[in-house]
N, C-alpha and C positions, 0 to 999 in steps of 0.2 A: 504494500500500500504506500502511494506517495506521500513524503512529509507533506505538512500543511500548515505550521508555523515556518515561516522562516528566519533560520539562526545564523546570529550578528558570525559566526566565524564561516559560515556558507558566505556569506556578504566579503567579510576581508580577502577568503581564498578568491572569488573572484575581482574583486578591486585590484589584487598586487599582481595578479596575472592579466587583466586589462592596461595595466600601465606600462604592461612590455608594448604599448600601439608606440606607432613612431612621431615624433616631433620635431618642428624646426630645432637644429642645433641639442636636440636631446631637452629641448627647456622644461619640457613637462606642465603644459601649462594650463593646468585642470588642477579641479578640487571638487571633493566629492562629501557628502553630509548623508548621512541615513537615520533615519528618523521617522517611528509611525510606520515601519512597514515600509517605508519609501524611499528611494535612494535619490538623490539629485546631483546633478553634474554643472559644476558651474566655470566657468571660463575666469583663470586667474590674471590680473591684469598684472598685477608685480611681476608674472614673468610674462609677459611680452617681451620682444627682442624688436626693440623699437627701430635700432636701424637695420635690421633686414628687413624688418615685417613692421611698415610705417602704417596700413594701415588693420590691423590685427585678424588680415583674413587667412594667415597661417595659423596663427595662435585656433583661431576656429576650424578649422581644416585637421589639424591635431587632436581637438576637443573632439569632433567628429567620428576619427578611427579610435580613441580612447572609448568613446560610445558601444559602438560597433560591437568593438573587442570584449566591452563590458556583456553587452547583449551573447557573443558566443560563449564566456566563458559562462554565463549563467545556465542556458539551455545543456550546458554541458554536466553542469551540474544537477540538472533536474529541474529547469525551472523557465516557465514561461515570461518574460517579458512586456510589459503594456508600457511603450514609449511615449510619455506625449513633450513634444520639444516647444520651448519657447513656451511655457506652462503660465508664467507670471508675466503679467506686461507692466509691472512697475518693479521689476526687477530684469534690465536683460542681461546681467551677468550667467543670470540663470538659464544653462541652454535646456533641459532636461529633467522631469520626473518620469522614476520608475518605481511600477508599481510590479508584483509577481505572484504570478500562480503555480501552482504543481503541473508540470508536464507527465506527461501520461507514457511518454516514451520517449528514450533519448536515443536516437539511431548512431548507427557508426560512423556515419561522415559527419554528424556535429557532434564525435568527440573526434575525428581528425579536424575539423577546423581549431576546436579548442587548442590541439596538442599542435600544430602550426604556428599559433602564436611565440610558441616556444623554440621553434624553430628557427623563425622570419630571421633574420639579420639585412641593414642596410649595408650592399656590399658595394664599394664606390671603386674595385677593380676592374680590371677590362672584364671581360664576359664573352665565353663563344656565342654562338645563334643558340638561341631558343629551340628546341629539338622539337620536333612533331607539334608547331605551330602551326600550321592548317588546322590538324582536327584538336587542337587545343583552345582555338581563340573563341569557336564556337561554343566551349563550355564555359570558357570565362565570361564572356556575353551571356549567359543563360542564366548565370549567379548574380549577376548585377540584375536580369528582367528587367518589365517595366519602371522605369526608372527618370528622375527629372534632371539627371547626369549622362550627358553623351560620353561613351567611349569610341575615341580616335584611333588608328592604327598606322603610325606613320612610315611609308615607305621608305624605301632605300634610296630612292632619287633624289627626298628632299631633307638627309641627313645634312650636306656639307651646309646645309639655309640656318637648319637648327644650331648646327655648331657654330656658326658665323654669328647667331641670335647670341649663343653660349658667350662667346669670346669678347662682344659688343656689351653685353651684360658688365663683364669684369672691366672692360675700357672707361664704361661710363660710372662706373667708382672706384675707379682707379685714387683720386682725392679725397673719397668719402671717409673722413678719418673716423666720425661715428660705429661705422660700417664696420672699417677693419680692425677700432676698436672691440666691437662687439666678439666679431670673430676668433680673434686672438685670445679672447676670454673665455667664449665657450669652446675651444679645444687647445687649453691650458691642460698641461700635465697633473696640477697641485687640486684639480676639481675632480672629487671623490667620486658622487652621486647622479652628478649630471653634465651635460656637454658630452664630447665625443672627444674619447680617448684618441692617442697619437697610434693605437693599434691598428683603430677602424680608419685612418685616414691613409690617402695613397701617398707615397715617397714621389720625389721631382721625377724619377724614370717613372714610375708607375703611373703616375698623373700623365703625363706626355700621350698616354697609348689608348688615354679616353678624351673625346672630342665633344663632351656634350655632359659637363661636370660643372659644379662650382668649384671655385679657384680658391680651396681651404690651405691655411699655412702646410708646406709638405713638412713632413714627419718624419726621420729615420732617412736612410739611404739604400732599402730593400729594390729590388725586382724580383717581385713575387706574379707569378704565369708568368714570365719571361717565353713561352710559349706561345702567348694569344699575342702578336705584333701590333693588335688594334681592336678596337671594342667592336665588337658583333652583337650588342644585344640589339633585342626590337625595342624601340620606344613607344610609348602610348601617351595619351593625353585624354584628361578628364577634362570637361567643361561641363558648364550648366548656361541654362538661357541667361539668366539676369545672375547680378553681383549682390543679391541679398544674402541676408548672415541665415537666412533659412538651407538658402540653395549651397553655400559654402557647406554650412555644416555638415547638410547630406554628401556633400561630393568628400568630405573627409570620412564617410563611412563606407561611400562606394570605396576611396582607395582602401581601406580595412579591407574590407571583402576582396579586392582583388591582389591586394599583398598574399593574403592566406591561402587565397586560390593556387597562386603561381607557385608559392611554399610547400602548400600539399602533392604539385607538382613535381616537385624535385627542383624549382626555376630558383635563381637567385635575384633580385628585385635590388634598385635605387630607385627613393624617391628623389625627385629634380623640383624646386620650389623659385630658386634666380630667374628662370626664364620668366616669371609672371610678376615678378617684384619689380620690375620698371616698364612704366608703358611703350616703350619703344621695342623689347625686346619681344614682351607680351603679342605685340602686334604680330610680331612675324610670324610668330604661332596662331595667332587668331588667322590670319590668311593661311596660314598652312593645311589648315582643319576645313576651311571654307568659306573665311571671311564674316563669322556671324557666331555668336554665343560669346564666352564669358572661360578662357582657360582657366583652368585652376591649380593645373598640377600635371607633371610628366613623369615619367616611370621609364626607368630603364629593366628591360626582363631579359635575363640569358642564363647559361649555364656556366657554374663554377663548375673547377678541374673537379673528375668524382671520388677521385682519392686523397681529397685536400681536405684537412678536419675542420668544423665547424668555427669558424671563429666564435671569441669568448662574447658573451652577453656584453652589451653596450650598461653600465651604472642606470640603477633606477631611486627614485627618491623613497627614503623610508616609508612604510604604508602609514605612522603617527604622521607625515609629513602633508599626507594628503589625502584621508580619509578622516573625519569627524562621525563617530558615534553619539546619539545624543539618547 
């Protein structure tokens, strides 16, 4: 028989297993309160990462797969979800109440999604092609369904436009000293819990062999896949019609869903967030897609080497950090 209270340590194991979802620069920029049965998810403004993300629709794009991830790991654990977003209109830090019920059955592929989450890594390495992509992309489209998030699939004709987007991106803050302030701090060595370790970043060779990256301080002197001569992954691109913080938020749970998708796959996945953080770059992308809707977010998917071990868990924020019981 299904439980039918739900207990505050069912809530925590999912919460520290939701906060493995990805974020700009690893910031983390959610808080979550449960109380009454009810969990809520609210969008932290202290950690905004102001000069990358001036106007906070990464911070909600994060909040988004944090959601998502929340959403899998519960069903995984036995329990139904009732979402409703943007709940309080005189609170909009508030993106989320969740309410839950006993699910009746927990099937085997939503405890592989769950166990994916565990998986995912942002891997910012070159990447071969995506292996039996034809009858893969079809399944990934099928997971996202009707949806108010278009998924893009950008060809190989029009990679050197994106890289050139890439490249124009870094030119035009080249002086932003805010910017490479920011940066510099979020993959600092001396930062325990959050930011992106010098493990996860590529070295100056290793950076060289990806064409469509952000330009993070290099790290180390490795050439690791010294193999792969240049990045082979597919890239994709989420958009939504309009720029509201509704349509953000969902397109950060679409990419949730299609991280774990590619994960469960065996694919290795980068999220790409620079191209849409300045409107010049942004454009090229908006033309790229077809001139209409609202990018939001690029994905690199391919294949790490298959005898290469997982790299180590990127730091998450303690669960007293960001979870209130009340």
């Amino acid at each position: 028989m299904p439980q039918t209270m739900l207990d505050n340590e069912v809530v925590k194991d999912a919460v520290l297993l939701a906060c493995r979802a990805p974020s700009v620069h690893n910031s983390q920029p959610w808080r979550w309160v449960f109380e009454d049965a009810e969990l809520r998810l609210y969008v932290d403004r202290h950690r905004w990462v102001h000069g990358t993300d001036a106007f906070g629709r990464e911070a909600i794009i994060s909040c988004g797969a944090v959601l998502d991830h929340l959403r899998i790991a519960m069903i995984a654990a036995g329990w139904r979800p009732d979402i409703k977003r943007f709940p309080n209109p005189d609170n909009a830090d508030q993106l989320a109440s969740i309410s839950f019920a006993p699910a009746d059955l927990v099937t085997a592929a939503q405890r592989r999604s769950a166990e994916a989450i565990l998986q995912r890594r942002t891997d910012r390495l070159p990447l071969d092609r995506p292996t039996h992509w034809p009858s893969f992309e079809p399944v990934l489209r099928g997971t996202i369904g009707e949806s108010s998030v278009t998924l893009d699939v950008m060809p190989d004709e029009v990679r050197p436009q994106l890289a050139l987007a890439s490249q124009l991106t870094e030119i035009l803050r080249r002086d932003d000293a805010l910017y490479h302030a920011e940066i510099d701090w979020w993959t600092a060595s001396f930062v325990s819990y959050e930011g992106v370790p010098p493990d996860a970043l590529a070295s100056f060779a290793e950076r060289q062999r990806v064409d469509v990256a952000r330009d993070f301080p290099s790290r180390g002197s490795g050439h690791r896949r010294a193999d792969i001569a240049m990045d082979w992954s597919t890239i994709l691109v989420l958009s939504t019609d309009t720029d509201t913080r509704a349509d953000v938020l969902r397109c950060g749970e679409v990419l949730s869903t299609v991280l774990l998708e590619c994960a469960t796959a065996g694919m290795a996945t980068c999220t790409l967030t620079h191209l849409i953080e300045l409107d010049e770059s942004r454009d090229v992308v908006r033309q790229l897609i077809g001139g209409s809707g609202e990018p939001q977010v690029l994905i690199r998917v391919g294949v790490a080497p298959p005898m290469e071990d997982l790299p180590a868990a990127t730091p998450r924020r303690p669960l007293d950090h960001v979870l209130e019981i009340r």
